[in-house]
C-alpha positions in Angstrom: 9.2 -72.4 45.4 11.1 -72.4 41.7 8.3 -70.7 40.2 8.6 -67.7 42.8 12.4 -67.6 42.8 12.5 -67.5 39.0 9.8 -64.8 39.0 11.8 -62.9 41.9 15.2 -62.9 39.8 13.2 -61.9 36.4 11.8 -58.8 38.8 15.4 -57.5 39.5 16.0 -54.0 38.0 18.9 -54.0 36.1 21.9 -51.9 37.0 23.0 -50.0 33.5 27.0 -49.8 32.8 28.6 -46.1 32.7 28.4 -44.8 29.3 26.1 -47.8 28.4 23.1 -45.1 27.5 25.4 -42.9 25.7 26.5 -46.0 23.3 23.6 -46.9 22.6 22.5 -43.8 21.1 25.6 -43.5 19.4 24.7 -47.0 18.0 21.3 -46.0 16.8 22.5 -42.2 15.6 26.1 -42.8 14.3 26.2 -40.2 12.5 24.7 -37.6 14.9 27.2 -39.1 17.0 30.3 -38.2 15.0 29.3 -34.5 14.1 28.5 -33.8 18.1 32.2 -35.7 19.1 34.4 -35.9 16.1 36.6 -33.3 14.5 33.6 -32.1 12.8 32.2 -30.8 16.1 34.0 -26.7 15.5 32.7 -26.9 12.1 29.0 -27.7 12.7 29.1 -25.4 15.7 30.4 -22.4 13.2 28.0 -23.8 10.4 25.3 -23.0 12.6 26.6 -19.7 13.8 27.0 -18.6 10.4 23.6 -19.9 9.3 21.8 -18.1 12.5 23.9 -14.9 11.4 23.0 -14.8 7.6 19.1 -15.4 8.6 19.0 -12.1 10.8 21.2 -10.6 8.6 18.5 -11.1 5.9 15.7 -10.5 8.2 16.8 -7.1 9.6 19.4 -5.9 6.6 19.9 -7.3 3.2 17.9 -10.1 1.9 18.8 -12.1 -1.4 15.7 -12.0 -3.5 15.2 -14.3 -6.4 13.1 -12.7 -9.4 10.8 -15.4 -10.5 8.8 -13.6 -13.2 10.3 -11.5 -16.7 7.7 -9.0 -15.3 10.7 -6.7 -14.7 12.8 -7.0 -17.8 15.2 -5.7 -18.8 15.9 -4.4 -15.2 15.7 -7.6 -13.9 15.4 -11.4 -14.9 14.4 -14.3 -14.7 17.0 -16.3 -11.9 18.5 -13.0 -10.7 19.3 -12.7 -7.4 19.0 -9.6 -6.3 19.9 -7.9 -2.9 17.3 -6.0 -0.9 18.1 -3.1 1.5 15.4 -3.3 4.2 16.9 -0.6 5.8 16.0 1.7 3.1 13.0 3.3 4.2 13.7 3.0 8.3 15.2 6.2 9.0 12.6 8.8 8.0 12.9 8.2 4.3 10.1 6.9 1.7 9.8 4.9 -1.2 10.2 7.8 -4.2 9.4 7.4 -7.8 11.3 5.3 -10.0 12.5 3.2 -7.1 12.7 -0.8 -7.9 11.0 -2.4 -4.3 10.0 -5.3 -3.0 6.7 -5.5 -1.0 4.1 -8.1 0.3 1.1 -7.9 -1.6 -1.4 -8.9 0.8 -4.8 -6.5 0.9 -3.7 -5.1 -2.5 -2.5 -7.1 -5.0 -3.8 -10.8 -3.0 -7.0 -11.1 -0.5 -5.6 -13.4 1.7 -1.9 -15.4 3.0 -1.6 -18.5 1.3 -2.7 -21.6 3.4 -0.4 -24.4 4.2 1.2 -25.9 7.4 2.6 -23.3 9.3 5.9 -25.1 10.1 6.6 -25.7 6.4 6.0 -21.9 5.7 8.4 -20.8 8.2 11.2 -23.8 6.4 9.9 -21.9 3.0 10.1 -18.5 4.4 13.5 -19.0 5.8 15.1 -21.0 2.4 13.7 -17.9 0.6 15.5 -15.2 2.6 18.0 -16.7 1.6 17.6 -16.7 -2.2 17.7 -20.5 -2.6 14.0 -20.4 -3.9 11.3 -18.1 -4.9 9.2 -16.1 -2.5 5.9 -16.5 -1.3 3.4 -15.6 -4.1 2.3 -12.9 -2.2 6.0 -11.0 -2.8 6.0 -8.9 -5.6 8.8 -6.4 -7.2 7.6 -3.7 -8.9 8.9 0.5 -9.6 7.1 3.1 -8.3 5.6 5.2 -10.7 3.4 6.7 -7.8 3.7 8.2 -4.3 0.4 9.5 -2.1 -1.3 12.4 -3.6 0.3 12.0 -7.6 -2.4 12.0 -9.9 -1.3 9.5 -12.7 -3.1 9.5 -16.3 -2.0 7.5 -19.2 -1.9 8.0 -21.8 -1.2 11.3 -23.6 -1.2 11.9 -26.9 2.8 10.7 -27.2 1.3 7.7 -25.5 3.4 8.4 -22.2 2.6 8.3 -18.6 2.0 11.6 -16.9 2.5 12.1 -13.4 1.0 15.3 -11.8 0.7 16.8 -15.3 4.3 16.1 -16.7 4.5 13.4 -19.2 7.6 10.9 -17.8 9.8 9.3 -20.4 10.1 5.8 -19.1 13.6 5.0 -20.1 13.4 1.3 -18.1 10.5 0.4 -20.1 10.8 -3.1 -22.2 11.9 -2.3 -26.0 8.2 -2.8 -27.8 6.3 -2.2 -25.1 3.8 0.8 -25.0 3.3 2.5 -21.4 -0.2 1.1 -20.7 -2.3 -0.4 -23.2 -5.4 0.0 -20.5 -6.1 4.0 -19.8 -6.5 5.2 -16.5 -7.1 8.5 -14.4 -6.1 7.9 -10.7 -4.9 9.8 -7.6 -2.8 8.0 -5.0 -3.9 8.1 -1.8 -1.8 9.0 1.1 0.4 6.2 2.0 0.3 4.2 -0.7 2.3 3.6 -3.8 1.2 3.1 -7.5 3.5 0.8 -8.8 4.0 -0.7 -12.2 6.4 -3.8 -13.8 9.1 -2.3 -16.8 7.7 -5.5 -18.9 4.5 -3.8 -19.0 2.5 -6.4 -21.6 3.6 -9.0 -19.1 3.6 -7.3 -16.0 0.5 -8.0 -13.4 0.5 -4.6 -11.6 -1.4 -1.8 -9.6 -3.4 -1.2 -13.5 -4.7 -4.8 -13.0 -6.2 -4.1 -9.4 -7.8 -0.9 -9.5 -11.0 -2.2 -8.9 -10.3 -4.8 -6.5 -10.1 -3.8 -2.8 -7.2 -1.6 -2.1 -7.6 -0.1 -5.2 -4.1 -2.0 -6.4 -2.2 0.5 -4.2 0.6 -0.8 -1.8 0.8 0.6 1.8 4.3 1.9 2.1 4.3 -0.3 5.4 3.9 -3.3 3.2 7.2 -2.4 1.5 9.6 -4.9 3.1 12.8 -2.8 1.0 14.2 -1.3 -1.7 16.2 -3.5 -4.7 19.8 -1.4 -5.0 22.6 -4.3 -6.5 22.2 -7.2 -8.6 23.8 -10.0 -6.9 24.1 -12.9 -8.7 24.9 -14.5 -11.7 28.2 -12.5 -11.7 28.4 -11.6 -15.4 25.0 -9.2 -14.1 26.5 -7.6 -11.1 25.6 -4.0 -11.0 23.5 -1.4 -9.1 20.0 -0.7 -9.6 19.4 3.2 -8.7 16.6 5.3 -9.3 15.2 6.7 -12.0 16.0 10.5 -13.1 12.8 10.0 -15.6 10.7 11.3 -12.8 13.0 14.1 -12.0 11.1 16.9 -13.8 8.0 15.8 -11.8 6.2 18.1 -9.2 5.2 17.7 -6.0 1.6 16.5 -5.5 -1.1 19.3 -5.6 1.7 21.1 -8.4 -0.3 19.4 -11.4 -1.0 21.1 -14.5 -3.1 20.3 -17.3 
């Protein structure tokens, strides 16, 4: 008889308090518990509104971009942040020569994505739209030296780049630097770019890929947007426009020489 009653009162479902739950996971998350209840609640709430605002701002507008290589200097350096318009080339316009753009890589300048866990790419992917870090290797920023159907030749015999039979003073160029060291004789084929860094003895570009697949040309749907302002630091703040050394430059199928 004790055995069975002591058994039948160790059986009895316990009846939790009001609010007992709740305090306990307040006890074992304090401070989860004071940003969700205290006076911090407002200014998590607009923390994450804010942070949900600048992501699609970035993804759909303007994206900070950090340069990680000298393979643009002196346009660009290393630890700039620069400032993306993505909405550049949506409206019926194109990437022209002498435009500074950023552009994924993939099928012309890298084979394949990188591998990794997909969760920690997306963290990655996110904390670099936002300019904290540097992109995915498969981001590049080059100029655009040339558009579908420019036949590009270097060098002549002032050891300059010619575009569609008019030699192009490269005014961006890196003090020192020649052109191209490495000759070539290419067309551009529709719907792609030919694209080149201004540090051009440092600069891993479309000359470095012209015999891998893709030929080292960029689709223009691989362009992601075009760099126009120099964010950050603030002593560097300026615009980046095009260049007018491409201005004397025909239309393709208007070559000479």
């Amino acid at each position: 008889m004790d055995t069975e009653a002591q058994h039948t009162e160790r059986d009895l479902p316990s009846t939790p308090q009001p609010g007992s739950e709740r305090g306990s996971r307040s006890a074992r998350f304090p401070a989860l518990a004071a940003l969700l209840e205290g006076p911090w609640r407002k200014a998590t709430a607009l923390f994450a509104v804010c942070l949900v605002f600048l992501l699609l701002l970035s993804h759909f507008v303007l994206q900070p971009f950090l340069i990680p290589s000298g393979s643009m200097e002196p346009t660009l350096k290393v630890g700039d942040r620069v400032l993306v318009n993505k909405l550049a080339y949506r409206f019926g316009s194109h990437p022209a020569r002498g435009d500074v753009v950023v552009f994924d890589g993939r099928g012309s300048f890298t084979d394949e994505p990188p591998e990794g866990n997909p969760v920690g790419r997306a963290l990655r992917s996110a904390v670099a739209s936002l300019g904290l870090r540097e992109p995915e290797g498969n981001v590049y920023v080059k100029r655009v030296v040339g558009v579908g159907g420019d036949r590009i030749v270097c060098c002549d015999k002032g050891g300059r780049v010619r575009v569609n039979g008019t030699p192009v003073t490269e005014e961006y160029v890196h003090p020192g630097d020649a052109p191209s060291q490495v000759p070539f004789d290419i067309v551009v084929p529709d719907g792609t770019l030919f694209v080149l860094g201004d540090h051009r003895s440092r600069s891993s570009d479309s000359r470095d890929h012209l015999g891998s697949p893709g030929g080292g040309m960029v689709p223009v749907d691989h362009v992601v947007g075009r760099v126009d302002w120099i964010g950050w630091p603030f002593g560097r703040w300026s615009g980046i426009g095009g260049s007018g050394a491409f201005a004397r430059v025909p239309a393709p199928g208007g070559a000479h020489g």
